[in-house]
BAMI-526109 format. One line per 3 residues: for each residue x, y, z of C-alpha. Coordinates in pm, 1 decimal, decimal comma. Example, Ala and Ser with C-alpha at 12.3 -4.5 7.8 and 13.67 -1.06 7.14 Angstrom:
// BAMI-526109
1230,0 -450,0 780,0; 1367,0 -106,0 714,0 $
END
This chain:
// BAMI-526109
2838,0 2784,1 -2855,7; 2450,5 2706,4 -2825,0; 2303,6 2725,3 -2495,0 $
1965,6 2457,0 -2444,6; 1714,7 2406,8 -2174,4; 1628,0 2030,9 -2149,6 $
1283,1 1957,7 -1957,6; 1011,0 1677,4 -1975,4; 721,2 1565,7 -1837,8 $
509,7 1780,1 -1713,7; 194,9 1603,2 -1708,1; -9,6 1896,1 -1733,4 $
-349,9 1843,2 -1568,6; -209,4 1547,5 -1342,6; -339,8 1499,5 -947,9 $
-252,8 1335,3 -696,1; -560,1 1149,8 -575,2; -827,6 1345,6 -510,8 $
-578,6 1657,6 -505,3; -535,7 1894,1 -797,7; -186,0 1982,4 -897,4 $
-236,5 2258,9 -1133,7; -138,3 2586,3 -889,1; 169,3 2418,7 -872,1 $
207,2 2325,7 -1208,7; 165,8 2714,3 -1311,3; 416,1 2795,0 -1042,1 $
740,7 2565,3 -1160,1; 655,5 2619,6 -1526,0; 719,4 2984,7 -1445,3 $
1044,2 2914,2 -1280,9; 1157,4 2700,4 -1568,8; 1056,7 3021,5 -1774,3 $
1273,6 3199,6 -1535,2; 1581,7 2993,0 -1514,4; 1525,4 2998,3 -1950,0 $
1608,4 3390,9 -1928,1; 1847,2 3430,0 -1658,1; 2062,3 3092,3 -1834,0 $
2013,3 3335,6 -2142,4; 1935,5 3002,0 -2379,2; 1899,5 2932,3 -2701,5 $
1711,8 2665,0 -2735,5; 1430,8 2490,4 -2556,4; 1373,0 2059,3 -2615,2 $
1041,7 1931,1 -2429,5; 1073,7 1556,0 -2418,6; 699,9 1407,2 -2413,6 $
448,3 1377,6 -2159,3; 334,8 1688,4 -2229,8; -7,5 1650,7 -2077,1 $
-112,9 1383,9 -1851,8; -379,0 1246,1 -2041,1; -484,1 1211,5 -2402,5 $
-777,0 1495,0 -2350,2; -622,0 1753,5 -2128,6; -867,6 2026,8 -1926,5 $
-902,7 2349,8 -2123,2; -683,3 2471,3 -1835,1; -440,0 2218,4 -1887,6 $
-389,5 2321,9 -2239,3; -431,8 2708,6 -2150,9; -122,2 2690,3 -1902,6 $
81,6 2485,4 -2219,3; 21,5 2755,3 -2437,5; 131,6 3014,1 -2247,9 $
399,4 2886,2 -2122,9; 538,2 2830,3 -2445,3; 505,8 3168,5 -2551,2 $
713,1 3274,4 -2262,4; 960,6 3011,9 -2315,5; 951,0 3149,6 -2676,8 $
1071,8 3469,6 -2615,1; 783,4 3553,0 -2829,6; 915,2 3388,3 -3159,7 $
1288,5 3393,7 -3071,0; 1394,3 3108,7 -2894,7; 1284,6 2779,6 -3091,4 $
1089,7 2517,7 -2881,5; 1094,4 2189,4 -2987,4; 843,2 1961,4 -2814,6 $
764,9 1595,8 -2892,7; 473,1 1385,9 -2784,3; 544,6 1049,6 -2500,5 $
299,7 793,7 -2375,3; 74,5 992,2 -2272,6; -25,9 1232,8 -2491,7 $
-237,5 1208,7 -2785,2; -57,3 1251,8 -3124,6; -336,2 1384,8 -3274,3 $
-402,5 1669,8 -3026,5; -45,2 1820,4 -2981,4; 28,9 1854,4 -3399,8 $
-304,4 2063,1 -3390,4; -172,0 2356,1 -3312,7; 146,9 2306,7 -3486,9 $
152,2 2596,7 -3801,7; 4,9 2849,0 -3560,4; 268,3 2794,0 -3283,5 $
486,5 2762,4 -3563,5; 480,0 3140,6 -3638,0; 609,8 3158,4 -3243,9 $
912,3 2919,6 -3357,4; 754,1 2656,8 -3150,2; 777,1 2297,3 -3374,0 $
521,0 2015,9 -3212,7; 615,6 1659,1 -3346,6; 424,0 1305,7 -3224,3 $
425,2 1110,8 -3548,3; 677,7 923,5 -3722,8; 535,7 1028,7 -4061,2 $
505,8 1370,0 -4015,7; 721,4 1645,7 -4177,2; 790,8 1993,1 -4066,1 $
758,2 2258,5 -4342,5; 1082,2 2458,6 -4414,4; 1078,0 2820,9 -4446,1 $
1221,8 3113,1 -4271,3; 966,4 3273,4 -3960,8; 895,0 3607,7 -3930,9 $
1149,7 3575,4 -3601,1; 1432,8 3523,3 -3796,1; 1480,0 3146,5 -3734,8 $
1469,7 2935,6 -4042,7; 1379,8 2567,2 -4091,5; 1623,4 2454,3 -4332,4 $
1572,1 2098,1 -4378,2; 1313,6 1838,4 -4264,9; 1221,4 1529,8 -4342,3 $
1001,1 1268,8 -4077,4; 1195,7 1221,6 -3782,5; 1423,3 1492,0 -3867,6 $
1424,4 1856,4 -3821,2; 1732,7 2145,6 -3905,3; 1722,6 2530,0 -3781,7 $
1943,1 2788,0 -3842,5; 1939,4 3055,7 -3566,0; 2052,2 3471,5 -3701,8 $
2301,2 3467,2 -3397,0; 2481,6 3129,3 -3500,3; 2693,3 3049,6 -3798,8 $
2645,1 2649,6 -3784,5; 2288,4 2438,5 -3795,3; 2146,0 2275,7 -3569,3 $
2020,6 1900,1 -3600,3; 1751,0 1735,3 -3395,7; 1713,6 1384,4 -3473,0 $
1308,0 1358,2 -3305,7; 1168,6 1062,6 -3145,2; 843,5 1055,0 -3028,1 $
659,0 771,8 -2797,1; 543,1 549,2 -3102,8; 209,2 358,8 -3005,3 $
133,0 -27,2 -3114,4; -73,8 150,8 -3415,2; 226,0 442,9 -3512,6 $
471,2 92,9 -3480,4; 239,1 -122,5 -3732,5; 261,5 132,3 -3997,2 $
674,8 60,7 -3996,1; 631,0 -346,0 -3876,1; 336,6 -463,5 -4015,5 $
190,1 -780,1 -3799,5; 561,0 -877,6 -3689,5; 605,7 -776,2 -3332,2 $
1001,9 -924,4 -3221,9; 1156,2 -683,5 -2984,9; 1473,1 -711,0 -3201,3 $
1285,4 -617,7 -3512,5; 1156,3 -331,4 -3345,4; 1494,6 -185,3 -3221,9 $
1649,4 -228,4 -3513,4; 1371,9 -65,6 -3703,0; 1440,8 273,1 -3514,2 $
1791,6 241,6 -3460,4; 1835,4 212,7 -3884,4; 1551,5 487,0 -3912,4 $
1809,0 726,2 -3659,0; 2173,0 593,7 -3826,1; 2015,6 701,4 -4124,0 $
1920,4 1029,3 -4079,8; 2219,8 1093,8 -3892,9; 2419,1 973,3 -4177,2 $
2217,5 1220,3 -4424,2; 2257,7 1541,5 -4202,4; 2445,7 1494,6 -3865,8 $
2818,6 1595,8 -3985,0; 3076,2 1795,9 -3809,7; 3011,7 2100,2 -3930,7 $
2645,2 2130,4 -3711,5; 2512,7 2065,3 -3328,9; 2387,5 1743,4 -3357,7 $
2085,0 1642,4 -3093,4; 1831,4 1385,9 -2995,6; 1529,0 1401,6 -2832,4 $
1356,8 1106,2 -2721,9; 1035,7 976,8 -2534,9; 1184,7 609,0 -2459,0 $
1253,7 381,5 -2183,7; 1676,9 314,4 -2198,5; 1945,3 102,7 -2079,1 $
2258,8 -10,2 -2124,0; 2291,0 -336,9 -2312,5; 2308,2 -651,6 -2036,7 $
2251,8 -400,9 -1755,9; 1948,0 -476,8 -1519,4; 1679,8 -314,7 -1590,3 $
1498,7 -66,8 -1303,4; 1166,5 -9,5 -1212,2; 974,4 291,6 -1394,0 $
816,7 503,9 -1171,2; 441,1 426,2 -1031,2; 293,6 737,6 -1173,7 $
414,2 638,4 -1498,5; 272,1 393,4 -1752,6; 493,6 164,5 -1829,3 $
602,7 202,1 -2185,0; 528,9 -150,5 -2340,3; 587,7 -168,5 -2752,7 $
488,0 -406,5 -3002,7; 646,8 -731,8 -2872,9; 677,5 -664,9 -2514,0 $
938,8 -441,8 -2608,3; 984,1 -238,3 -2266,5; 1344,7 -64,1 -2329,2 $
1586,3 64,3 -2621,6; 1949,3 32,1 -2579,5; 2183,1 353,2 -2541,0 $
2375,0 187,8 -2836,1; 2091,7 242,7 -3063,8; 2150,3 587,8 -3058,5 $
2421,0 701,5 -3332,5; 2763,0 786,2 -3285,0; 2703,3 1143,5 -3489,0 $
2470,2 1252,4 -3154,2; 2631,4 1516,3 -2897,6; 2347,9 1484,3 -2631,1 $
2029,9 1286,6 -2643,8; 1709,4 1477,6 -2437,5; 1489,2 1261,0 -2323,6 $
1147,3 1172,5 -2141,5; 965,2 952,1 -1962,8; 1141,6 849,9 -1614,1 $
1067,4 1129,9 -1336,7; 1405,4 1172,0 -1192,0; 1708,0 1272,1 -1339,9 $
1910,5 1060,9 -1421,8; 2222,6 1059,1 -1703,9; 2200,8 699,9 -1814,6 $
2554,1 676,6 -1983,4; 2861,7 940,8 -2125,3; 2864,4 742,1 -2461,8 $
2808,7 753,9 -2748,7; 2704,5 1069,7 -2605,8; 2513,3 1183,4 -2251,7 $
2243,3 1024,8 -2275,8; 1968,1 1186,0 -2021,2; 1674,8 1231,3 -1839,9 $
1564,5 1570,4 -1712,6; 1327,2 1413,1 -1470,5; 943,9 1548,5 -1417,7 $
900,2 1937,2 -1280,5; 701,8 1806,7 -998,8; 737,6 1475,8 -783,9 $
404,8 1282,6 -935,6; 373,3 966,8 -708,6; 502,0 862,0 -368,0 $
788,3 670,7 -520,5; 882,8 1018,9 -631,4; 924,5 1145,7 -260,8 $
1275,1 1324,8 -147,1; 1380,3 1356,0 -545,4; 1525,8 1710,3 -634,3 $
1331,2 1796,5 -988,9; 1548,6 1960,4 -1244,1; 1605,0 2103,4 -1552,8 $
1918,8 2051,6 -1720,4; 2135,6 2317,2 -1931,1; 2333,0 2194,4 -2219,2 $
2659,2 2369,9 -2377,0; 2731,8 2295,1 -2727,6; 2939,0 2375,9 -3021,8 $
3019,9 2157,5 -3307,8; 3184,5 1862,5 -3305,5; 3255,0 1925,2 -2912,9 $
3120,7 1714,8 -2642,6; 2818,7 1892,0 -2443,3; 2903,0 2024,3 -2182,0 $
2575,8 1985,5 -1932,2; 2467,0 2059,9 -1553,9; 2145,0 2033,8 -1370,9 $
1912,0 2270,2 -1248,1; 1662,8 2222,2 -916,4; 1356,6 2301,6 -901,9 $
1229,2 2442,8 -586,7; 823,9 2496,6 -694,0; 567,2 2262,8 -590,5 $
482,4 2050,1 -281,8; 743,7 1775,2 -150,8; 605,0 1422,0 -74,5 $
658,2 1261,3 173,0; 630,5 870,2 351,2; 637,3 923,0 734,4 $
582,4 670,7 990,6; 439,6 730,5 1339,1; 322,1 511,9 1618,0 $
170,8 813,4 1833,6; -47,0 1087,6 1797,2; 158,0 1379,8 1961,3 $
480,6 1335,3 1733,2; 232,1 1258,8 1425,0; 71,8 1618,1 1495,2 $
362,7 1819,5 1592,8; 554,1 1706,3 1270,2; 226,7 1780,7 1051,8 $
202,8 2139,5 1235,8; 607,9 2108,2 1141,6; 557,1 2113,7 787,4 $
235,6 2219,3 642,5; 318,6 2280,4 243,2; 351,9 1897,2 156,5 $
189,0 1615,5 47,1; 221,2 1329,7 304,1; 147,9 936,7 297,8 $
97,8 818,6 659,5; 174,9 511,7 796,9; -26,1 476,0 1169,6 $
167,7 219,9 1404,6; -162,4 64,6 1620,4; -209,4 -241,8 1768,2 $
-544,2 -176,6 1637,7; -755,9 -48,4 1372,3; -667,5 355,2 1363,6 $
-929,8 511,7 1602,0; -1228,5 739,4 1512,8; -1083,3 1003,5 1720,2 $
-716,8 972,5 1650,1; -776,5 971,9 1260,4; -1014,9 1282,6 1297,4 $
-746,5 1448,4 1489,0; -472,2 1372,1 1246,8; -705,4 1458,6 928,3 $
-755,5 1817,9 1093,2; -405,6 1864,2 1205,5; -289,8 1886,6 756,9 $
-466,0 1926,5 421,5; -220,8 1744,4 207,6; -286,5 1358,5 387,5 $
-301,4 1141,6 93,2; -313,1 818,1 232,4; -363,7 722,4 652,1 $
-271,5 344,3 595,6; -289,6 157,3 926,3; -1,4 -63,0 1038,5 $
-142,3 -304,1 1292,5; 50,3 -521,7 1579,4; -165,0 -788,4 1726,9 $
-99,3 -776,6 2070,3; -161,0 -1125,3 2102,8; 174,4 -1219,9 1897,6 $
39,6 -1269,6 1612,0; 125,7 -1159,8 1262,0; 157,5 -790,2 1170,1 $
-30,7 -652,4 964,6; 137,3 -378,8 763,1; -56,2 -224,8 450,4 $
103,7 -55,9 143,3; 12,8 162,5 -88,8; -87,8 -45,1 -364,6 $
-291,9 -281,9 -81,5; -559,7 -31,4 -90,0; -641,1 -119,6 -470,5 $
-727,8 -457,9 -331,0; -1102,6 -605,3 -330,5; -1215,1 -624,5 39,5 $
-1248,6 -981,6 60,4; -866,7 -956,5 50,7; -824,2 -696,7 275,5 $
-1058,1 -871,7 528,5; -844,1 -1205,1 487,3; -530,9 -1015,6 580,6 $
-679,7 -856,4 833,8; -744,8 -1164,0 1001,2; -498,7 -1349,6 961,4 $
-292,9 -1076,1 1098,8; -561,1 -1102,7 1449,2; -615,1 -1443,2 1472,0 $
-249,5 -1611,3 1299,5; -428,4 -1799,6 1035,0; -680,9 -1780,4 718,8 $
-1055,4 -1696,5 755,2; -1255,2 -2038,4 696,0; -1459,4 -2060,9 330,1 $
-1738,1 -2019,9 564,7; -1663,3 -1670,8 743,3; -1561,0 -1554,7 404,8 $
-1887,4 -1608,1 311,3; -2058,7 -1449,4 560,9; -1843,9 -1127,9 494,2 $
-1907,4 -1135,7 124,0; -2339,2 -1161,7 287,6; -2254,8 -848,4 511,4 $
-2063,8 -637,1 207,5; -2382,5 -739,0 -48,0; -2089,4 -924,3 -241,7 $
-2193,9 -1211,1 -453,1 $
END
């Protein structure tokens, strides 16, 4: 039996706002190293987003590397890590035949091919053809098979669809491409795996909402999501990346799930327990798979408070967070109250004012994604909210004089 770690997304070099999130990147990517040793695996999958951004910080990519090494074992435990959405294809193959030598295998385009050959480790790469990667570990008698599939781009798709962009030509492009090399290698006498950097569903089941730190994967087409029925009936357990909270979309053909992100990324993130999962496996068995949580990192947090004394005793309550505070005012937040409230915490992402007109009229109550809003909009809500109907053209344009807005 073949013990794996399953993790993805860690969005190295991400922050939240203005706030860095590296500190706390270093500290969960060491207990993921940590629960790798005492779990005793074999086997590491990282399922895309391995950076948050297609030209990481040279701290970004420092913490990566060593990481890996770690997770590694120095060369003795594979790693396996594919590229997702947001990482540039080009820059995580670079290092690919040096971190090979460490038994760590990068892979971000479809037309790649990892070399075969035995590493100085011990660990051999028997077979390998694009999209498809076999090792042999010294400790096991059977293979193992990783069917890989990395975020493909519009450009990566064109290569394999030429101008034709149906979503139905697109899914059946990669679930043919997977049947088939799970026809060629994925028999019973190996582990048979999948790891995957996709956005899936069930067939006819409504589609949910990715997460707002996330960009929302969008294909050739419009294509936004793959069905779990694309992925072949040879599979055991399918890795894979790209939604932030764990989640085990279906049983069948075979578990089909998301590890979720190491650290909560966005506000629609707040209250989820981060994981990693661990994944049992002999063949022709079914995996056998539990979840991990994470306990590194800052929580988020959306509180609402229409006072100051509760809104500083439960910031003095819990200092290690990130918050998003909604203000309950009948009018704009005061100078004072926000000052006081600013200096009470040093993890306040947003102070977003609700407002109740204590004339009866319509409450104001901002969101999150309000404050992306031009301010002629914001001022137009604002007074309709005071005065219970629209600014005229003329006071509009008398605010656009006073804001030097054309």
């Amino acid at each position: 039996m073949i013990k794996i770690l399953h993790t993805a997304d860690w969005h190295l070099g991400k922050r939240l706002q203005e706030f860095p999130r590296i500190e706390e990147q270093k500290a969960v990517l060491a207990e993921i190293v940590a629960i790798a040793d005492t779990e005793e695996v074999d086997l590491v999958l990282l399922a895309g987003d391995i950076f948050d951004s297609f030209n990481p910080s040279h701290e970004a990519v420092e913490l990566l590397f060593k990481t890996l090494k770690k997770l590694s074992r120095n060369g003795t435990r594979p790693v396996i890590a594919i590229s997702g959405n947001h990482d540039s294809t080009q820059f995580i193959e670079a290092p690919d035949p040096l971190a090979r030598e460490l038994g760590i295998l990068f892979y971000s385009r479809y037309d790649s091919e990892i070399p075969t050959g035995q590493l100085d480790s011990g660990i051999q790469i028997s077979r390998s053809e694009p999209g498809f990667v076999e090792i042999a570990l010294p400790k096991f008698q059977f293979p193992i098979r990783v069917v890989l599939a990395p975020y493909a781009n519009e450009v990566l798709l064109k290569t394999y669809l030429g101008e034709a962009d149906r979503e139905q030509e697109f899914r059946g492009l990669l679930a043919h491409k997977w049947q088939h090399l799970a026809d060629k290698y994925c028999d019973g006498n190996g582990v048979n795996l999948f790891v995957g950097h996709f956005f899936f569903v069930q067939k006819g089941q409504p589609i949910e909402m990715e997460p707002e730190s996330e960009r929302p994967i969008l294909h050739v087409g419009g294509t936004q999501a793959l069905f779990t029925q694309d992925i072949p009936q040879q599979i055991q357990y399918a890795a894979l990346g790209h939604l932030h909270r764990y989640h085990a979309v279906v049983q069948e053909p075979c578990p089909l799930v998301y590890a979720s992100s190491p650290l909560s990324y966005s506000f629609s993130e707040a209250d989820q327990q981060k994981r990693v999962v661990i994944v049992e496996l002999s063949p022709n068995e079914p995996a056998v798979f539990k979840p991990i949580g994470l306990n590194s990192g800052r929580p988020l947090y959306r509180k609402t408070f229409d006072n100051l004394e509760s809104t500083i005793q439960w910031l003095e309550e819990n200092p290690y967070c990130f918050v998003e505070l909604t203000y309950v005012t009948e009018f704009a937040i005061d100078a004072t109250v926000r000052k006081a409230i600013m200096k009470a915490h040093d993890g306040i992402v947003n102070l977003i004012p609700q407002i109740k007109n204590p004339q009866g009229g319509a409450e104001l109550s901002l969101k999150v994604e309000d404050l992306q809003r031009d301010m002629v909009t914001l001022f137009g809500m604002y007074y309709q909210s005071e005065r219970g109907h629209e600014p005229s053209p003329e006071l509009i344009g008398i605010f656009k004089e006073v804001i030097s807005q054309e």
